[in-house]
N, CA, C and O atoms as CSV, one atom per row, in Angstrom:
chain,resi,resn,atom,element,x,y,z
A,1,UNK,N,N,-40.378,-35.322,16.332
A,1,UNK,CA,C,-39.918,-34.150,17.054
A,1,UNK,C,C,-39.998,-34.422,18.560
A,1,UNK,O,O,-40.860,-35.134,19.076
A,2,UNK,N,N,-39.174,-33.888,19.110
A,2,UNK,CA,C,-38.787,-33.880,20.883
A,2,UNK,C,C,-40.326,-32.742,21.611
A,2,UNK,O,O,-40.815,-31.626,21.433
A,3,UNK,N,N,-40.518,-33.876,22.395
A,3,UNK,CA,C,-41.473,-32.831,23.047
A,3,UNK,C,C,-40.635,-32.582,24.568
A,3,UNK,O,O,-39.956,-33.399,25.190
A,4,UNK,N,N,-41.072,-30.611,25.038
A,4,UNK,CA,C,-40.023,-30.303,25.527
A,4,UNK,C,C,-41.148,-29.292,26.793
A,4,UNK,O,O,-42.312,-28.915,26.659
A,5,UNK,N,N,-40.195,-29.121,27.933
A,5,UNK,CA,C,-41.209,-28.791,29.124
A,5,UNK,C,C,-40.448,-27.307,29.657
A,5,UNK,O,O,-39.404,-27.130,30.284
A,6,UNK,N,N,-41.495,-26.315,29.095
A,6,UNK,CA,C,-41.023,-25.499,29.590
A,6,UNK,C,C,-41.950,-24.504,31.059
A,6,UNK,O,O,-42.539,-24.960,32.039
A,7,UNK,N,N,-41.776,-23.387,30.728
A,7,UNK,CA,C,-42.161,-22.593,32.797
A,7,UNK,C,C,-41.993,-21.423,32.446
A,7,UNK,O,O,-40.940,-21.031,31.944
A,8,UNK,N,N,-43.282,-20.491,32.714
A,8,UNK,CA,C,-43.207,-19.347,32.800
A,8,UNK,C,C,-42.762,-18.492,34.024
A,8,UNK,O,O,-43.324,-18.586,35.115
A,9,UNK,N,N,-41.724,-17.657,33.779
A,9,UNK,CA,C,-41.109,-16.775,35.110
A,9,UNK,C,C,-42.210,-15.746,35.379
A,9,UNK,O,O,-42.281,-15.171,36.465
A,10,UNK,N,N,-43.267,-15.467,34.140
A,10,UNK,CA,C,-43.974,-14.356,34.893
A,10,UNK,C,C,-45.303,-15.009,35.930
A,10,UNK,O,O,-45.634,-14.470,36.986
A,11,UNK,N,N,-45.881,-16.130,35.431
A,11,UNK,CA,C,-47.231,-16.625,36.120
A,11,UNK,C,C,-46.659,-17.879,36.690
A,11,UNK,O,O,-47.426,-17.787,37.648
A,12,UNK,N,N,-45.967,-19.016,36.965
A,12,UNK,CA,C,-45.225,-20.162,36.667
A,12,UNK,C,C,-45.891,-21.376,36.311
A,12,UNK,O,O,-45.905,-22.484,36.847
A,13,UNK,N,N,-46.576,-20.803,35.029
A,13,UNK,CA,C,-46.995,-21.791,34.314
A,13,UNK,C,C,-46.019,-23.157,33.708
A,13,UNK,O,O,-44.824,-23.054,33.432
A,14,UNK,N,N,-46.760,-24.312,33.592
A,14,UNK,CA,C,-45.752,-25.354,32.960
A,14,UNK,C,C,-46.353,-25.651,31.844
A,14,UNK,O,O,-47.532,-25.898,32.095
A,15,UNK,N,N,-46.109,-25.754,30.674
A,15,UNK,CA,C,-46.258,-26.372,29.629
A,15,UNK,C,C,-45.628,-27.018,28.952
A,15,UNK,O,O,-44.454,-26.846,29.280
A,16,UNK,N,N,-45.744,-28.062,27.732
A,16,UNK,CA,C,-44.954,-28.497,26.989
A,16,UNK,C,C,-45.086,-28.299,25.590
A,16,UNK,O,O,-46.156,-28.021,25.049
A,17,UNK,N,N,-43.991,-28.443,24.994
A,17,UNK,CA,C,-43.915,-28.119,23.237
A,17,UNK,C,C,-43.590,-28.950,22.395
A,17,UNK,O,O,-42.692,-29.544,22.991
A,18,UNK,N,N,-43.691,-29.456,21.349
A,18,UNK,CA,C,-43.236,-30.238,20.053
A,18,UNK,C,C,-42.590,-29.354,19.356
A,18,UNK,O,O,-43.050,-28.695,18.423
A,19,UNK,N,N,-41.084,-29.303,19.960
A,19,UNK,CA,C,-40.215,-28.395,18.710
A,19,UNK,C,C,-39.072,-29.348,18.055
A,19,UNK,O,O,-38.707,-30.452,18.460
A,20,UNK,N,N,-38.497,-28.437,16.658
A,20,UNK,CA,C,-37.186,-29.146,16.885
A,20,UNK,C,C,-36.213,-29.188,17.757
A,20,UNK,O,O,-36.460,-28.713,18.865
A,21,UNK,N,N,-34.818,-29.775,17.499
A,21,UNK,CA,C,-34.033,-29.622,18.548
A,21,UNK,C,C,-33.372,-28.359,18.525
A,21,UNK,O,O,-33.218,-27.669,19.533
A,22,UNK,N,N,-33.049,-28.106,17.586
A,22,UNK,CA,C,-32.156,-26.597,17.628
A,22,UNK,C,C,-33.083,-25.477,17.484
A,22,UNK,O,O,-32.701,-24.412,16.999
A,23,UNK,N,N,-34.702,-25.730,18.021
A,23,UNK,CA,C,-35.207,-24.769,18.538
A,23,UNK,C,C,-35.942,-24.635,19.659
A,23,UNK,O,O,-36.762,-23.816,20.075
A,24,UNK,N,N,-35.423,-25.693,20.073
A,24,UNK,CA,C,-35.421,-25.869,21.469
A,24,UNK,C,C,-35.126,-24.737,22.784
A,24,UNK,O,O,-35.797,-24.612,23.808
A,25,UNK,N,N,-34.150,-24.136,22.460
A,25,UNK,CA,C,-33.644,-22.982,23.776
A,25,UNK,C,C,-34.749,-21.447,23.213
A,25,UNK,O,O,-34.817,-20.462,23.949
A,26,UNK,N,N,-35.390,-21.492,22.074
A,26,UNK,CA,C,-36.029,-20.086,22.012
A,26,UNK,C,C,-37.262,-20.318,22.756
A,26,UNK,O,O,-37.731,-21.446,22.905
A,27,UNK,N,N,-37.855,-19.125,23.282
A,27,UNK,CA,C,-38.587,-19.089,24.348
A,27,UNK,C,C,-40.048,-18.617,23.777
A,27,UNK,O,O,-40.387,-17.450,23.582
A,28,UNK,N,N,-41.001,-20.037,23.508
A,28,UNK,CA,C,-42.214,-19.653,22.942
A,28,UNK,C,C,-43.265,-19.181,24.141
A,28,UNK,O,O,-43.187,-19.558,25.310
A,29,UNK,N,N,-43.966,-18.546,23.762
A,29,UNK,CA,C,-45.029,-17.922,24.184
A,29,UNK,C,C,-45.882,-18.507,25.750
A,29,UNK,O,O,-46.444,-19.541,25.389
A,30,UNK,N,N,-46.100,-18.353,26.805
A,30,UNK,CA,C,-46.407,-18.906,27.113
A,30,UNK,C,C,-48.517,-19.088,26.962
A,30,UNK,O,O,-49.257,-18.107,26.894
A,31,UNK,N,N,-48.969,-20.446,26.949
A,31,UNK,CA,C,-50.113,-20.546,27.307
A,31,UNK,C,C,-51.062,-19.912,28.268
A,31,UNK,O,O,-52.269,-19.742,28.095
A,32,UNK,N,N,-50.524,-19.670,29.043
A,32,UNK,CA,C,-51.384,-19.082,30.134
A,32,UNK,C,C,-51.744,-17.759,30.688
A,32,UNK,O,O,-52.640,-17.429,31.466
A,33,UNK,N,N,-50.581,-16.913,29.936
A,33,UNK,CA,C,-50.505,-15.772,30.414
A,33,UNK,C,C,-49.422,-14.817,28.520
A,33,UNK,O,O,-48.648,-13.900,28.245
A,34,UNK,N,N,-49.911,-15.525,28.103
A,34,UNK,CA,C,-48.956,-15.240,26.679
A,34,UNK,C,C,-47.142,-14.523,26.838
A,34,UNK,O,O,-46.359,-14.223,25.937
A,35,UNK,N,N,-46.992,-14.450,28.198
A,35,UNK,CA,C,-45.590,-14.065,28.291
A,35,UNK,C,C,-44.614,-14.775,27.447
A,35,UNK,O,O,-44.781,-15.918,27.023
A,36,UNK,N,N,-43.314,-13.837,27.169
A,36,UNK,CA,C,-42.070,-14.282,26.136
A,36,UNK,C,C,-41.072,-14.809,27.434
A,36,UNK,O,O,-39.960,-15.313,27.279
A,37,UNK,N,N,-41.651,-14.602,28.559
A,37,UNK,CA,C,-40.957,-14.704,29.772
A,37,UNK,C,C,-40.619,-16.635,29.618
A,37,UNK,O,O,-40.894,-17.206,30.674
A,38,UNK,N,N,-40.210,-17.380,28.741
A,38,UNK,CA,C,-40.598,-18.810,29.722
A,38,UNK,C,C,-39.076,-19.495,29.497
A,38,UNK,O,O,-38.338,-18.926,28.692
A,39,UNK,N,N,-38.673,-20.486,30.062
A,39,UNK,CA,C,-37.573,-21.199,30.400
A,39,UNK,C,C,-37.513,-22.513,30.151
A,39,UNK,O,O,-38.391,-23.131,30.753
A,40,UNK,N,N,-36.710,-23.262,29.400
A,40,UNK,CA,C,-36.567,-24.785,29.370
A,40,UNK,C,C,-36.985,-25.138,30.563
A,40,UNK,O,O,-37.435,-24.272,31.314
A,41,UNK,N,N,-36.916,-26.404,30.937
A,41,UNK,CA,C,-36.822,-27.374,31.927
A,41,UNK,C,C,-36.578,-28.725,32.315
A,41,UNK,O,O,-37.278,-29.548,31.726
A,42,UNK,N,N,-35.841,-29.127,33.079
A,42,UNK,CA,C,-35.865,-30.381,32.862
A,42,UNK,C,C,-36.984,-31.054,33.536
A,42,UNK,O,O,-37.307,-30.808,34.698
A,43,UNK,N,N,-37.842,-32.312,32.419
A,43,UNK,CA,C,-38.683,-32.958,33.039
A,43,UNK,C,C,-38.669,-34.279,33.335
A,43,UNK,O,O,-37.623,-34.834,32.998
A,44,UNK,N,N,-39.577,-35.053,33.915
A,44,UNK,CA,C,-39.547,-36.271,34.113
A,44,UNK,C,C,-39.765,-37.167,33.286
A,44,UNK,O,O,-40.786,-36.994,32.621
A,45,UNK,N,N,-38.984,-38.373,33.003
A,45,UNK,CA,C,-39.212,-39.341,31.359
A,45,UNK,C,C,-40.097,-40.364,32.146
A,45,UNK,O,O,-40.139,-40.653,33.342
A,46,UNK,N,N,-40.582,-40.676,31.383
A,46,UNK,CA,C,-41.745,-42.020,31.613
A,46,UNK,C,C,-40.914,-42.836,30.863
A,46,UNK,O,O,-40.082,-42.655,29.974
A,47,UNK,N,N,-41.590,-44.250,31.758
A,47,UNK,CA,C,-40.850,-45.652,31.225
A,47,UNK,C,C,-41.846,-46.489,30.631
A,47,UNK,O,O,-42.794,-46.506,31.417
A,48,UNK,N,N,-42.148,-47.340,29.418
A,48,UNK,CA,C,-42.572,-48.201,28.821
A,48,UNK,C,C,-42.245,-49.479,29.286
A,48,UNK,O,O,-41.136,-49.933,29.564
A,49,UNK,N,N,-43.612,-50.127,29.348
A,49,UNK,CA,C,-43.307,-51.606,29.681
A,49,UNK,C,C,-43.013,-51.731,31.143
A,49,UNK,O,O,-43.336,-50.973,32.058
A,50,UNK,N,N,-42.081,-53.257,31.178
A,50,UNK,CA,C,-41.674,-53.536,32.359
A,50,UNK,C,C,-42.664,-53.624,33.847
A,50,UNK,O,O,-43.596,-52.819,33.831
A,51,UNK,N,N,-42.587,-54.321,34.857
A,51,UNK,CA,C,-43.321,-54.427,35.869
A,51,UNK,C,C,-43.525,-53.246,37.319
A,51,UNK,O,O,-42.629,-53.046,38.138
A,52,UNK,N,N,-44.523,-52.764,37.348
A,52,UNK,CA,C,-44.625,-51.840,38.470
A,52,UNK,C,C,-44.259,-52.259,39.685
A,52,UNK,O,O,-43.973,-53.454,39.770
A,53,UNK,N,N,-44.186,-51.574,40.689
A,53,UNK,CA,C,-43.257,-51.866,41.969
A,53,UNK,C,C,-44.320,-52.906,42.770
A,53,UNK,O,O,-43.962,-53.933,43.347
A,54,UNK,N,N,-45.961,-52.320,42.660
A,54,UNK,CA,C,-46.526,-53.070,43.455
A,54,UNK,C,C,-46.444,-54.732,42.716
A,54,UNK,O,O,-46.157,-55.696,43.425
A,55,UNK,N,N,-46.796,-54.919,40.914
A,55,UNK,CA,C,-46.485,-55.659,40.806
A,55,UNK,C,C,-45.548,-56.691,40.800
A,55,UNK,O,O,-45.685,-57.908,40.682
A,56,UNK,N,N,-44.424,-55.872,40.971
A,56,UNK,CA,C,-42.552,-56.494,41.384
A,56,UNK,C,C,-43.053,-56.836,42.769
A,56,UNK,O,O,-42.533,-57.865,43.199
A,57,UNK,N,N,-43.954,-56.237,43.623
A,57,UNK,CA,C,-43.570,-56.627,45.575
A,57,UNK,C,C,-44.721,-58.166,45.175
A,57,UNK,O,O,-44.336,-59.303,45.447
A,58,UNK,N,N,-45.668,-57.981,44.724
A,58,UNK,CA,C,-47.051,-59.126,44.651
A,58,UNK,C,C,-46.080,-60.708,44.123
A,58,UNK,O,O,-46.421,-61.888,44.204
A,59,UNK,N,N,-45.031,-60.193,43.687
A,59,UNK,CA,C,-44.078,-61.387,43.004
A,59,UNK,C,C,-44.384,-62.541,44.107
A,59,UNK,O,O,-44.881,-62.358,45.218
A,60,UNK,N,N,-44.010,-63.655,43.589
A,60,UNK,CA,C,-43.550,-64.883,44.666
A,60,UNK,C,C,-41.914,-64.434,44.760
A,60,UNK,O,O,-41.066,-63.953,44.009
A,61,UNK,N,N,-42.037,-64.991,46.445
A,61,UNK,CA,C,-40.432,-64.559,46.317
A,61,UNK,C,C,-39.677,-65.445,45.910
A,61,UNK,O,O,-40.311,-66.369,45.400
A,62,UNK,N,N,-38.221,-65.628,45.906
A,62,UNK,CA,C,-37.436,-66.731,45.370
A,62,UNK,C,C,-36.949,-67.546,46.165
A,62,UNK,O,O,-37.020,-66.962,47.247
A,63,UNK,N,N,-36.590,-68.323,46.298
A,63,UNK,CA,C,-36.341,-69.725,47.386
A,63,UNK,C,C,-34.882,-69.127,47.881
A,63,UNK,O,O,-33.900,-68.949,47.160
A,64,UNK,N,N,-35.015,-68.812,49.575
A,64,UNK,CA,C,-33.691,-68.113,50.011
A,64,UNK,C,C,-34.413,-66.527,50.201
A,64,UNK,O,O,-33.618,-65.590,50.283
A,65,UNK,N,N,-35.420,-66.319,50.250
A,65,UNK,CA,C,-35.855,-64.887,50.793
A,65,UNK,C,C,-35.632,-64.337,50.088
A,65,UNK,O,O,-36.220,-63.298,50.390
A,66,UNK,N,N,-34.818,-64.048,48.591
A,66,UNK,CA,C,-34.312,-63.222,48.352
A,66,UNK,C,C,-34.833,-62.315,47.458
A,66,UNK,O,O,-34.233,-61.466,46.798
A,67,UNK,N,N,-35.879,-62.546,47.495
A,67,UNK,CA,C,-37.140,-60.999,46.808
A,67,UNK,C,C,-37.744,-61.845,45.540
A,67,UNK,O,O,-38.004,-63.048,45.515
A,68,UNK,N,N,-37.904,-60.817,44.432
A,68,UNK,CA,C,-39.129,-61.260,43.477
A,68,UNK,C,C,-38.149,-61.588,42.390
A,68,UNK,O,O,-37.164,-60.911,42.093
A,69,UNK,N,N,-38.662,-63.068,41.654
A,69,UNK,CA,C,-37.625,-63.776,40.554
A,69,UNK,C,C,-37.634,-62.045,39.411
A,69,UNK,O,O,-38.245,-61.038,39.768
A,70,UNK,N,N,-37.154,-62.100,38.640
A,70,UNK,CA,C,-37.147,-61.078,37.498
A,70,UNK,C,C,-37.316,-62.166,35.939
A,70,UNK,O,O,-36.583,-63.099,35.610
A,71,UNK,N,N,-38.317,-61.721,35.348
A,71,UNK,CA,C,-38.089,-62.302,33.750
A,71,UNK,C,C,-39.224,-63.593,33.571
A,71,UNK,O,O,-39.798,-64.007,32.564
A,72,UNK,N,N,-39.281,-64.016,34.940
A,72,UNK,CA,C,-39.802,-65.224,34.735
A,72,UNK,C,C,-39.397,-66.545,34.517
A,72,UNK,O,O,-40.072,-67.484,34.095
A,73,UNK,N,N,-37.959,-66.511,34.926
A,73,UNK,CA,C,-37.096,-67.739,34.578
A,73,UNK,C,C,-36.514,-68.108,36.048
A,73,UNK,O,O,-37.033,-67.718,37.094
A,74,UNK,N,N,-35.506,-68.814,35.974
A,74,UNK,CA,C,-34.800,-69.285,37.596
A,74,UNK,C,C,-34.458,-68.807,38.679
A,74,UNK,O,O,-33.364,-69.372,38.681
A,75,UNK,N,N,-34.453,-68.152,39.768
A,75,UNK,CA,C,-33.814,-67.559,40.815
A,75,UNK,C,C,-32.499,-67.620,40.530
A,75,UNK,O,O,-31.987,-68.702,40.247
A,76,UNK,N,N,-31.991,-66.807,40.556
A,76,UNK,CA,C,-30.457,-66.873,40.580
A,76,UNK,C,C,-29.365,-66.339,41.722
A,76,UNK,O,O,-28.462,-65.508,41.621
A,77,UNK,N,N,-29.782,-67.099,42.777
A,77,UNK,CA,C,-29.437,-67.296,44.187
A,77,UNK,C,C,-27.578,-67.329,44.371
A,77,UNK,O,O,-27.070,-67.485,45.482
């Protein structure tokens, strides 16, 4: 199941839910203040894996200035 981020209009609480999808737009309860008052939202996705920025800048750079190799294989200049 989609977990989903919704906001209360009466307190502006944020919470999130584990619903289905096509019950997604009904407006559960909120946590904080039990209002029917609350609203989808769009939230922010997190990314798996892959290298963080400080670890992308700590890179060696690539021969030609041209920033941090990617993958771990050849510069491709």
């Amino acid at each position: 199941m989609p977990l989903y981020e919704y906001a209360c209009r009466e307190c502006g609480a944020r919470f999130e839910r584990m619903r289905k999808t096509a019950d997604r737009l009904s407006a559960p309860a909120c946590p904080a203040c039990t209002s029917g008052e609350t609203m989808l939202v769009m939230s922010v996705t997190g990314g798996v894996g892959g290298a963080s920025a400080r670890a992308a800048a700590a890179a060696p750079a690539c021969e030609g200035g041209h920033g941090p190799c990617c993958g771990g294989g050849a510069c491709m200049n």
